[in-house]
C-alpha positions in Angstrom: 91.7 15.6 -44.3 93.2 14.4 -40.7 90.4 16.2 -39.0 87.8 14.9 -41.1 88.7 11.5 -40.8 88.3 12.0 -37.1 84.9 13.4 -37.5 84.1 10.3 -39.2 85.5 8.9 -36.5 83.4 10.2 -33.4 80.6 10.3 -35.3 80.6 6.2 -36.0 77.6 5.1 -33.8 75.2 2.9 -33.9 72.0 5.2 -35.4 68.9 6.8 -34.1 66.6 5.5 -32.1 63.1 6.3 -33.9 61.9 9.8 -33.2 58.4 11.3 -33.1 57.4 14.8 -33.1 57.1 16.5 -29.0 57.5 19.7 -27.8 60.1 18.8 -25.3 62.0 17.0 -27.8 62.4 19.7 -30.4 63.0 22.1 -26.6 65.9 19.3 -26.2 67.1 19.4 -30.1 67.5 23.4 -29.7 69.0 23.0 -26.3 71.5 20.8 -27.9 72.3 23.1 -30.2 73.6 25.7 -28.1 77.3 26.5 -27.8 79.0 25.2 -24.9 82.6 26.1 -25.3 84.6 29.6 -26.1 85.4 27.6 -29.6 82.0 26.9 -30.6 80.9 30.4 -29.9 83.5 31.9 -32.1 82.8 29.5 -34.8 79.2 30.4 -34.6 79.6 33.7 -34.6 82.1 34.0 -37.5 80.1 31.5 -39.7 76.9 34.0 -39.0 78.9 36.9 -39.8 80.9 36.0 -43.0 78.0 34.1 -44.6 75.5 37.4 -44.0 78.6 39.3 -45.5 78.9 37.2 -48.3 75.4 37.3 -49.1 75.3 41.0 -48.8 78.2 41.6 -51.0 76.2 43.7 -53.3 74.9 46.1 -50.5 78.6 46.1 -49.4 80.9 46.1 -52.0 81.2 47.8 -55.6 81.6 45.2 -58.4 84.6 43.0 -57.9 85.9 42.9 -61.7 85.6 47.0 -62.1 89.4 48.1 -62.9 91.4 51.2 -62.2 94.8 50.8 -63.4 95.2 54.0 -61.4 95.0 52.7 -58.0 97.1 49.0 -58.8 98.7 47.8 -55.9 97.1 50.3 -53.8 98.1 49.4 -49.5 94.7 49.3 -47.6 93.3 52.8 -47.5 90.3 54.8 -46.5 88.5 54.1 -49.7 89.9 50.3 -50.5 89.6 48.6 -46.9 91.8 45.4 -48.1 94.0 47.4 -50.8 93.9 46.8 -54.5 95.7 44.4 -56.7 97.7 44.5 -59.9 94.2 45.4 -62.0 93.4 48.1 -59.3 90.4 46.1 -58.5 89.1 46.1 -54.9 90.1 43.4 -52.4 87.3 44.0 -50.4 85.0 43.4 -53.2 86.4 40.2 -54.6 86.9 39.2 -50.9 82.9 38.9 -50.8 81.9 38.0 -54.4 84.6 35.4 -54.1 83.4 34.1 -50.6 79.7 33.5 -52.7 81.6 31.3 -55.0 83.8 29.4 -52.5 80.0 29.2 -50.6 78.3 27.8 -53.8 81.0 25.5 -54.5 80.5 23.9 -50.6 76.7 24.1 -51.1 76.1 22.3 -54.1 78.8 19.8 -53.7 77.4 18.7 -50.0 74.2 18.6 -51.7 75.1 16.3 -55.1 77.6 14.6 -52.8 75.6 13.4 -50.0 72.0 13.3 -52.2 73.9 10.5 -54.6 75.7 9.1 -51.8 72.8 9.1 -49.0 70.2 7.1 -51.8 73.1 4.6 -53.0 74.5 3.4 -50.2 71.1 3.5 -48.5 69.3 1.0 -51.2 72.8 -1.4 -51.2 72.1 -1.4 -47.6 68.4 -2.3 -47.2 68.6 -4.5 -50.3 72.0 -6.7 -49.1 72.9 -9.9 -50.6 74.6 -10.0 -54.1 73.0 -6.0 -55.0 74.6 -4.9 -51.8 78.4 -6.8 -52.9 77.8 -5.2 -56.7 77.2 -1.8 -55.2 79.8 -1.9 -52.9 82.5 -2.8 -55.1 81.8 0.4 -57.0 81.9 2.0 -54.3 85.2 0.9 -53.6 86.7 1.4 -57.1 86.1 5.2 -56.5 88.1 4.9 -53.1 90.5 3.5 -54.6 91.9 6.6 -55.6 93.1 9.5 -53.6 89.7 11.6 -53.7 91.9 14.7 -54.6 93.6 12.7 -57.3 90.1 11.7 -58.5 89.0 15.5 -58.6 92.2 17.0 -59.9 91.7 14.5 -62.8 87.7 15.2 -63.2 88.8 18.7 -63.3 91.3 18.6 -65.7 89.0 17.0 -68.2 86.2 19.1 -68.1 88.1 22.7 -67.7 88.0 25.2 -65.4 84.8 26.3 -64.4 82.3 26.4 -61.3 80.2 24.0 -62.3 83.3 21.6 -63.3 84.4 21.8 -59.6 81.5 21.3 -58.2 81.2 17.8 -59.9 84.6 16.7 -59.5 84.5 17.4 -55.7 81.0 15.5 -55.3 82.3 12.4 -57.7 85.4 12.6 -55.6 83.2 12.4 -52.2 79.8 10.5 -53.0 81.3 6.9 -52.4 82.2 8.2 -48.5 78.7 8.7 -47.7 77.5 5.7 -49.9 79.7 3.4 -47.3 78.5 5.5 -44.3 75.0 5.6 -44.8 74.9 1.8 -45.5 76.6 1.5 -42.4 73.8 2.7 -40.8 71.0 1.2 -42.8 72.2 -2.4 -42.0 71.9 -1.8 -38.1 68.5 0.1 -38.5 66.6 -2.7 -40.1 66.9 -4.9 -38.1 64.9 -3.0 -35.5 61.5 -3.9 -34.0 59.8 -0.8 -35.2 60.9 -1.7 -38.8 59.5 -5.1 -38.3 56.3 -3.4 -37.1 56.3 -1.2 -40.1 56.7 -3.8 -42.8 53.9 -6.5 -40.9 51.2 -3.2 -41.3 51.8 -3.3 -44.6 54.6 -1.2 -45.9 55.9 -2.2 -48.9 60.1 -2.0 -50.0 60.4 1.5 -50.9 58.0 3.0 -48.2 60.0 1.2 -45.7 63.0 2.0 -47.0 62.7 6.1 -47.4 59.9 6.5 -44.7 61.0 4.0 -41.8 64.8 3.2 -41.9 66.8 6.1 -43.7 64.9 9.1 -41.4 66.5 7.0 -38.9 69.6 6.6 -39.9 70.1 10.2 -40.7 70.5 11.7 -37.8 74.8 10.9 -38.1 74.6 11.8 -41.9 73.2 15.0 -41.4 75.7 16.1 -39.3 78.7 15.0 -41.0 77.3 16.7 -44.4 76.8 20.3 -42.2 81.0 20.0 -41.1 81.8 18.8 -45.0 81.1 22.4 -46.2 84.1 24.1 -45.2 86.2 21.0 -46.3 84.3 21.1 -49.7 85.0 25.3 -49.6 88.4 24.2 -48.7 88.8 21.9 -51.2 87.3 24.0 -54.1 90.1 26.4 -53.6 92.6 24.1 -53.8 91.7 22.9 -57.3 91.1 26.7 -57.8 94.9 27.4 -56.4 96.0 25.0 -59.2 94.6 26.6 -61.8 91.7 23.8 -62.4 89.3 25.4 -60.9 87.4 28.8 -61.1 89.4 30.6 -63.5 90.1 34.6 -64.3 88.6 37.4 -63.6 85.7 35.4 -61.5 86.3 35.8 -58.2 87.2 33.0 -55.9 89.2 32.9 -52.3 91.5 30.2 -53.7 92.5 31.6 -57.5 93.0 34.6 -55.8 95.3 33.2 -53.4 97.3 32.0 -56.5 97.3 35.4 -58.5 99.0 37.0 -55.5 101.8 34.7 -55.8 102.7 36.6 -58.5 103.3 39.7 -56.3 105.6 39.2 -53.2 105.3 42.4 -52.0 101.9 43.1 -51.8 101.3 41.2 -49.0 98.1 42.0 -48.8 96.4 40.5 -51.9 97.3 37.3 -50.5 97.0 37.6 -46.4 93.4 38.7 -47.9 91.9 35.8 -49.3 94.0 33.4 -46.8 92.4 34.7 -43.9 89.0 34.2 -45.0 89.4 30.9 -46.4 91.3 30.0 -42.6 88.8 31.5 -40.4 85.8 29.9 -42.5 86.7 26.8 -42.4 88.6 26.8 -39.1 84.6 28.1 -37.7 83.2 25.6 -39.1 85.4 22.8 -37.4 84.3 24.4 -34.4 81.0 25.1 -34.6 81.0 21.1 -35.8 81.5 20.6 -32.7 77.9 21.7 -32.0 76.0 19.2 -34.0 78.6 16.2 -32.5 77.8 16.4 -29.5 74.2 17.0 -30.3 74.1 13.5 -32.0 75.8 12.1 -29.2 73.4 13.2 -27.2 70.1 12.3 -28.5 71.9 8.6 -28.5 72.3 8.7 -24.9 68.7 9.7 -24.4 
Protein backbone atom coordinates (compact mmCIF):
# COMPACT_ATOMS: atom_id res chain seq x y z
CA UNK A 1 0.00 0.00 0.00
CA UNK A 2 3.40 2.20 0.39
CA UNK A 3 3.34 2.73 -3.35
CA UNK A 4 -0.18 3.63 -3.51
CA UNK A 5 -0.06 6.08 -0.97
CA UNK A 6 2.57 7.74 -3.08
CA UNK A 7 0.45 7.68 -6.08
CA UNK A 8 -1.94 9.58 -4.13
CA UNK A 9 0.65 11.51 -3.37
CA UNK A 10 2.00 12.85 -6.82
CA UNK A 11 -1.20 12.88 -8.09
CA UNK A 12 -2.58 15.65 -5.36
CA UNK A 13 -2.99 18.80 -7.63
CA UNK A 14 -4.99 21.26 -7.97
CA UNK A 15 -7.59 19.94 -10.92
CA UNK A 16 -8.19 20.50 -14.54
CA UNK A 17 -8.42 23.46 -16.17
CA UNK A 18 -11.76 23.21 -18.36
CA UNK A 19 -11.24 21.26 -21.57
CA UNK A 20 -12.97 21.48 -24.95
CA UNK A 21 -12.88 19.09 -27.71
CA UNK A 22 -9.65 20.05 -30.52
CA UNK A 23 -7.83 18.08 -32.72
CA UNK A 24 -4.48 19.11 -31.37
CA UNK A 25 -5.55 18.49 -27.94
CA UNK A 26 -6.72 14.89 -28.25
CA UNK A 27 -3.01 14.73 -30.79
CA UNK A 28 -1.44 16.01 -27.32
CA UNK A 29 -3.66 13.49 -24.95
CA UNK A 30 -2.30 10.47 -27.30
CA UNK A 31 1.11 11.99 -27.30
CA UNK A 32 0.95 11.97 -23.63
CA UNK A 33 0.20 8.62 -23.54
CA UNK A 34 3.09 7.27 -25.06
CA UNK A 35 5.82 5.38 -23.09
CA UNK A 36 8.87 7.28 -22.29
CA UNK A 37 10.98 5.01 -20.21
CA UNK A 38 12.26 1.20 -20.53
CA UNK A 39 9.71 0.67 -17.41
CA UNK A 40 6.64 1.94 -18.96
CA UNK A 41 7.27 -0.01 -22.12
CA UNK A 42 7.47 -3.26 -20.28
CA UNK A 43 4.52 -2.50 -18.28
CA UNK A 44 2.68 -1.79 -21.39
CA UNK A 45 3.59 -4.46 -23.08
CA UNK A 46 2.97 -7.16 -20.32
CA UNK A 47 -0.42 -5.64 -19.34
CA UNK A 48 -1.32 -5.95 -23.33
CA UNK A 49 -0.09 -9.40 -23.39
CA UNK A 50 -1.55 -11.07 -20.21
CA UNK A 51 -4.88 -9.35 -20.46
CA UNK A 52 -5.28 -10.62 -24.34
CA UNK A 53 -4.16 -14.11 -22.75
CA UNK A 54 -6.52 -13.99 -20.18
CA UNK A 55 -9.26 -13.19 -22.36
CA UNK A 56 -8.30 -15.82 -24.75
CA UNK A 57 -8.12 -18.54 -22.19
CA UNK A 58 -10.66 -20.59 -23.95
CA UNK A 59 -8.81 -20.54 -27.41
CA UNK A 60 -5.77 -21.31 -25.29
CA UNK A 61 -6.30 -23.51 -22.62
CA UNK A 62 -8.46 -26.81 -22.03
CA UNK A 63 -10.88 -26.38 -19.07
CA UNK A 64 -9.03 -25.49 -15.82
CA UNK A 65 -11.22 -27.89 -13.40
CA UNK A 66 -10.85 -31.13 -15.87
CA UNK A 67 -8.82 -33.82 -13.60
CA UNK A 68 -6.46 -36.58 -14.31
CA UNK A 69 -5.31 -38.12 -11.27
CA UNK A 70 -2.93 -39.75 -13.71
CA UNK A 71 -0.73 -36.98 -14.40
CA UNK A 72 -0.84 -35.31 -10.47
CA UNK A 73 2.13 -33.49 -9.82
CA UNK A 74 3.27 -33.68 -13.24
CA UNK A 75 6.98 -31.18 -13.77
CA UNK A 76 6.29 -28.84 -16.78
CA UNK A 77 6.27 -31.02 -19.91
CA UNK A 78 5.52 -30.92 -23.52
CA UNK A 79 1.84 -31.33 -23.10
CA UNK A 80 1.32 -29.35 -19.60
CA UNK A 81 3.54 -26.06 -20.21
CA UNK A 82 3.34 -25.00 -16.27
CA UNK A 83 3.01 -28.72 -14.88
CA UNK A 84 0.06 -30.23 -13.06
CA UNK A 85 -0.97 -30.14 -9.51
CA UNK A 86 -2.15 -32.58 -6.91
CA UNK A 87 -5.79 -33.04 -9.00
CA UNK A 88 -3.62 -33.45 -12.32
CA UNK A 89 -5.34 -30.36 -13.44
CA UNK A 90 -3.39 -28.07 -15.79
CA UNK A 91 -1.40 -25.04 -14.45
CA UNK A 92 -1.57 -23.46 -17.62
CA UNK A 93 -5.15 -23.57 -17.68
CA UNK A 94 -6.07 -22.33 -14.22
CA UNK A 95 -3.11 -19.79 -14.80
CA UNK A 96 -5.55 -18.06 -17.39
CA UNK A 97 -9.13 -18.84 -16.14
CA UNK A 98 -7.75 -17.66 -12.81
CA UNK A 99 -6.15 -14.42 -14.28
CA UNK A 100 -10.08 -13.68 -15.63
CA UNK A 101 -11.15 -13.88 -12.14
CA UNK A 102 -8.32 -11.97 -10.45
CA UNK A 103 -9.22 -9.40 -13.73
CA UNK A 104 -12.96 -9.28 -12.71
CA UNK A 105 -12.31 -8.91 -9.26
CA UNK A 106 -10.06 -5.47 -10.15
CA UNK A 107 -12.74 -4.51 -12.76
CA UNK A 108 -15.74 -4.38 -10.87
CA UNK A 109 -14.26 -3.30 -7.59
CA UNK A 110 -12.55 -0.03 -9.43
CA UNK A 111 -15.83 0.36 -10.94
CA UNK A 112 -18.32 0.13 -7.54
CA UNK A 113 -15.39 1.66 -5.68
CA UNK A 114 -14.74 4.74 -7.53
CA UNK A 115 -18.69 5.07 -9.08
CA UNK A 116 -19.93 5.27 -5.11
CA UNK A 117 -16.92 7.12 -4.16
CA UNK A 118 -16.66 9.68 -7.27
CA UNK A 119 -20.78 10.69 -6.73
CA UNK A 120 -20.41 10.94 -2.74
CA UNK A 121 -17.64 12.76 -2.16
CA UNK A 122 -18.49 14.87 -5.26
CA UNK A 123 -22.16 16.10 -3.92
CA UNK A 124 -20.50 16.62 -0.08
CA UNK A 125 -18.11 18.77 -2.00
CA UNK A 126 -20.35 20.99 -4.15
CA UNK A 127 -23.03 21.09 -1.51
CA UNK A 128 -20.48 22.13 1.72
CA UNK A 129 -21.70 23.47 4.79
CA UNK A 130 -23.25 21.11 7.50
CA UNK A 131 -24.15 18.10 4.36
CA UNK A 132 -20.54 18.34 3.50
CA UNK A 133 -19.40 17.88 7.74
CA UNK A 134 -22.34 14.93 7.88
CA UNK A 135 -20.78 13.22 4.79
CA UNK A 136 -17.51 13.52 5.76
CA UNK A 137 -17.71 12.10 9.06
CA UNK A 138 -18.88 8.88 7.41
CA UNK A 139 -16.47 9.02 5.49
CA UNK A 140 -14.12 9.05 8.11
CA UNK A 141 -15.74 6.27 10.22
CA UNK A 142 -14.87 3.89 7.26
CA UNK A 143 -11.13 5.10 7.43
CA UNK A 144 -11.05 4.54 10.65
CA UNK A 145 -10.35 1.05 10.15
CA UNK A 146 -7.48 -0.62 8.37
CA UNK A 147 -9.20 -0.99 4.85
CA UNK A 148 -7.90 -4.62 4.85
CA UNK A 149 -9.30 -5.16 8.36
CA UNK A 150 -12.58 -3.74 6.99
CA UNK A 151 -12.56 -6.30 3.97
CA UNK A 152 -11.27 -9.25 5.77
CA UNK A 153 -14.27 -8.59 8.11
CA UNK A 154 -16.96 -7.89 5.12
CA UNK A 155 -15.58 -11.12 3.76
CA UNK A 156 -15.85 -13.20 6.55
CA UNK A 157 -19.51 -12.33 6.85
CA UNK A 158 -20.74 -12.88 3.71
CA UNK A 159 -18.53 -16.21 2.72
CA UNK A 160 -16.35 -16.91 0.16
CA UNK A 161 -17.34 -16.07 -3.06
CA UNK A 162 -16.50 -13.55 -6.11
CA UNK A 163 -19.07 -11.43 -5.79
CA UNK A 164 -18.34 -11.26 -1.76
CA UNK A 165 -14.84 -9.91 -2.62
CA UNK A 166 -15.68 -7.75 -4.93
CA UNK A 167 -17.94 -5.79 -2.25
CA UNK A 168 -15.71 -5.99 0.56
CA UNK A 169 -12.76 -4.53 -1.50
CA UNK A 170 -15.00 -1.63 -2.89
CA UNK A 171 -16.65 -0.97 0.86
CA UNK A 172 -13.06 -1.13 2.02
CA UNK A 173 -11.93 1.54 -0.73
CA UNK A 174 -15.03 3.90 -1.67
CA UNK A 175 -14.35 6.42 1.28
CA UNK A 176 -10.62 7.10 -0.36
CA UNK A 177 -12.08 8.38 -3.47
CA UNK A 178 -15.12 10.07 -1.65
CA UNK A 179 -12.31 12.37 0.26
CA UNK A 180 -10.28 12.68 -3.04
CA UNK A 181 -12.80 13.63 -5.32
CA UNK A 182 -14.19 16.32 -2.82
CA UNK A 183 -10.85 17.52 -2.70
CA UNK A 184 -11.12 18.38 -6.03
CA UNK A 185 -14.64 19.61 -6.24
CA UNK A 186 -14.07 22.39 -3.57
CA UNK A 187 -11.14 24.05 -5.72
CA UNK A 188 -13.19 23.56 -9.06
CA UNK A 189 -16.08 25.64 -8.05
CA UNK A 190 -14.86 28.30 -7.30
CA UNK A 191 -13.81 28.89 -10.84
CA UNK A 192 -14.90 31.67 -13.30
CA UNK A 193 -16.23 29.19 -15.84
CA UNK A 194 -18.51 27.62 -13.15
CA UNK A 195 -19.71 31.08 -12.26
CA UNK A 196 -20.42 31.56 -15.90
CA UNK A 197 -22.18 28.34 -16.11
CA UNK A 198 -24.53 28.81 -13.12
CA UNK A 199 -25.35 32.85 -14.22
CA UNK A 200 -26.67 31.08 -17.91
CA UNK A 201 -28.82 29.27 -16.08
CA UNK A 202 -27.70 26.00 -14.91
CA UNK A 203 -29.37 24.71 -12.22
CA UNK A 204 -27.50 22.46 -9.02
CA UNK A 205 -27.25 19.13 -10.54
CA UNK A 206 -26.47 20.30 -14.17
CA UNK A 207 -23.65 22.22 -12.64
CA UNK A 208 -22.63 19.82 -10.59
CA UNK A 209 -22.26 16.56 -13.17
CA UNK A 210 -21.89 18.67 -16.31
CA UNK A 211 -19.56 21.67 -15.23
CA UNK A 212 -17.39 20.84 -12.08
CA UNK A 213 -16.91 16.93 -11.69
CA UNK A 214 -15.73 16.49 -15.80
CA UNK A 215 -13.33 18.82 -14.37
CA UNK A 216 -12.24 17.43 -11.63
CA UNK A 217 -11.79 14.06 -13.10
CA UNK A 218 -9.06 14.27 -14.88
CA UNK A 219 -6.76 13.11 -11.31
CA UNK A 220 -9.58 10.55 -10.43
CA UNK A 221 -9.44 8.82 -13.58
CA UNK A 222 -6.00 8.11 -13.38
CA UNK A 223 -5.72 6.95 -9.95
CA UNK A 224 -8.80 4.48 -10.59
CA UNK A 225 -6.67 3.03 -13.91
CA UNK A 226 -3.32 2.19 -11.33
CA UNK A 227 -5.99 0.87 -8.46
CA UNK A 228 -6.62 -2.23 -10.65
CA UNK A 229 -3.65 -4.18 -9.91
CA UNK A 230 -3.86 -3.12 -6.23
CA UNK A 231 -7.60 -4.26 -6.22
CA UNK A 232 -6.15 -7.72 -8.34
CA UNK A 233 -3.58 -7.70 -5.64
CA UNK A 234 -5.75 -7.33 -2.99
CA UNK A 235 -8.50 -9.86 -4.12
CA UNK A 236 -5.87 -12.54 -3.78
CA UNK A 237 -4.90 -11.85 -0.61
CA UNK A 238 -8.35 -12.33 0.85
CA UNK A 239 -8.35 -15.30 -1.63
CA UNK A 240 -4.80 -16.52 0.07
CA UNK A 241 -6.76 -16.52 3.33
CA UNK A 242 -9.28 -18.61 2.44
CA UNK A 243 -12.05 -15.70 2.39
CA UNK A 244 -12.09 -15.27 -0.86
CA UNK A 245 -12.72 -17.19 -4.11
CA UNK A 246 -12.95 -20.60 -2.83
CA UNK A 247 -12.20 -24.38 -4.46
CA UNK A 248 -12.12 -25.59 -7.45
CA UNK A 249 -12.74 -21.94 -9.12
CA UNK A 250 -9.75 -20.77 -10.19
CA UNK A 251 -8.01 -17.79 -8.85
CA UNK A 252 -4.07 -16.50 -8.88
CA UNK A 253 -4.28 -16.07 -5.09
CA UNK A 254 -6.28 -19.42 -3.73
CA UNK A 255 -4.04 -21.11 -5.85
CA UNK A 256 -1.05 -19.59 -4.42
CA UNK A 257 -2.44 -21.07 -1.03
CA UNK A 258 -3.27 -24.74 -2.28
CA UNK A 259 0.43 -25.03 -3.22
CA UNK A 260 1.43 -24.40 0.14
CA UNK A 261 0.35 -27.61 0.67
CA UNK A 262 3.08 -29.13 -1.59
CA UNK A 263 6.70 -28.04 -0.94
CA UNK A 264 8.07 -29.74 -3.56
CA UNK A 265 6.31 -28.89 -6.39
CA UNK A 266 7.63 -25.76 -6.76
CA UNK A 267 5.92 -25.11 -9.59
CA UNK A 268 2.26 -24.90 -8.62
CA UNK A 269 3.18 -22.03 -6.60
CA UNK A 270 6.21 -20.10 -8.63
CA UNK A 271 3.07 -20.32 -11.19
CA UNK A 272 0.46 -18.27 -10.00
CA UNK A 273 3.16 -15.87 -8.04
CA UNK A 274 4.62 -14.79 -11.07
CA UNK A 275 1.66 -13.73 -12.74
CA UNK A 276 0.10 -12.06 -9.95
CA UNK A 277 3.97 -10.05 -9.56
CA UNK A 278 4.42 -9.14 -13.11
CA UNK A 279 0.61 -7.96 -13.36
CA UNK A 280 0.64 -5.84 -10.89
CA UNK A 281 4.30 -4.87 -10.92
CA UNK A 282 3.18 -3.56 -15.04
CA UNK A 283 0.70 -1.94 -13.94
CA UNK A 284 2.80 0.28 -11.40
CA UNK A 285 4.71 1.02 -14.28
CA UNK A 286 2.65 1.66 -16.97
CA UNK A 287 0.97 4.07 -14.09
CA UNK A 288 3.55 5.87 -14.71
CA UNK A 289 2.00 6.80 -18.11
CA UNK A 290 -1.19 8.38 -17.12
CA UNK A 291 0.92 10.43 -14.13
CA UNK A 292 2.72 12.17 -16.00
CA UNK A 293 0.08 12.67 -18.51
CA UNK A 294 -1.99 14.51 -15.85
CA UNK A 295 0.90 16.38 -14.99
CA UNK A 296 1.11 17.47 -18.06
CA UNK A 297 -2.14 18.72 -19.25
CA UNK A 298 -1.72 20.89 -15.86
CA UNK A 299 1.29 22.54 -17.06
CA UNK A 300 -0.36 23.35 -20.35
Amino acid sequence: MLSRSKRLEELAVEGDEPTFGSESRLVEAFEGLRPRTSLEAYGIVVITLMTTAILAAPLLASDPIDQDLSVALTNPTVDHWLGTDNLGRDIWSRILYGGRNSLLIGVFVILIAGTIGVVYGAISGFVGGVVDGIMMRVVDIFLSFPAIMLALLISAALGPKIRTVIIAIAAAWWPFYARLIRGQVIVIKQREYVTASRALGAGPMRNLFMTVLPNSFGVMKTILILDIGYAILAGSTLSFLGLGVSLPTPEWGVMIREALQFPNAWWMVLSPGIALMLFVSAMNFAGGVATRSVHETHSR
